[in-house]
N, C-alpha and C positions, 0 to 999 in steps of 0.2 A: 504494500500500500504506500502509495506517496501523499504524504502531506499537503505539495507543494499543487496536485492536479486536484481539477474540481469540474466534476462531472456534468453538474448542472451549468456552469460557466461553457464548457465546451460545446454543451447542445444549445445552448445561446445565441453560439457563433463568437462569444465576446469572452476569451479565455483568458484577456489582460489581465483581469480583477479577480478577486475569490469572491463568487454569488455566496450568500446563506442569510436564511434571515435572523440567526442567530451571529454575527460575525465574530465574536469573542476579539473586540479589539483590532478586526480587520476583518476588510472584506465589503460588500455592495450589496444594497436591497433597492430593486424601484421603490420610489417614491407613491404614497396609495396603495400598496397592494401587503394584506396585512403581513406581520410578521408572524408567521408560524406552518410550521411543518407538515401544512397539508397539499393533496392535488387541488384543490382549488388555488391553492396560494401559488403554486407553482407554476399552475396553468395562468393565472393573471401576469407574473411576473415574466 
């Protein structure tokens, strides 16, 4: 496992930034779209 890849970033298309809606200190969430760990959240973002 690599720390540094992030899966949902890459199916983005946008693998510059770490996606999560948790970032622990880093990392990217659209803006509106809530934070949490579901397929609706991920399908919004």
């Amino acid at each position: 496992m690599d720390p540094a890849y992030n899966c949902f970033a890459w199916a983005a298309g946008d693998a510059s930034i770490y996606w999560d809606p948790f970032p622990r200190g880093r990392g990217w969430w659209p803006v509106g779209v809530p934070r949490e760990r579901t397929l609706p959240a991920y399908l919004a973002a």
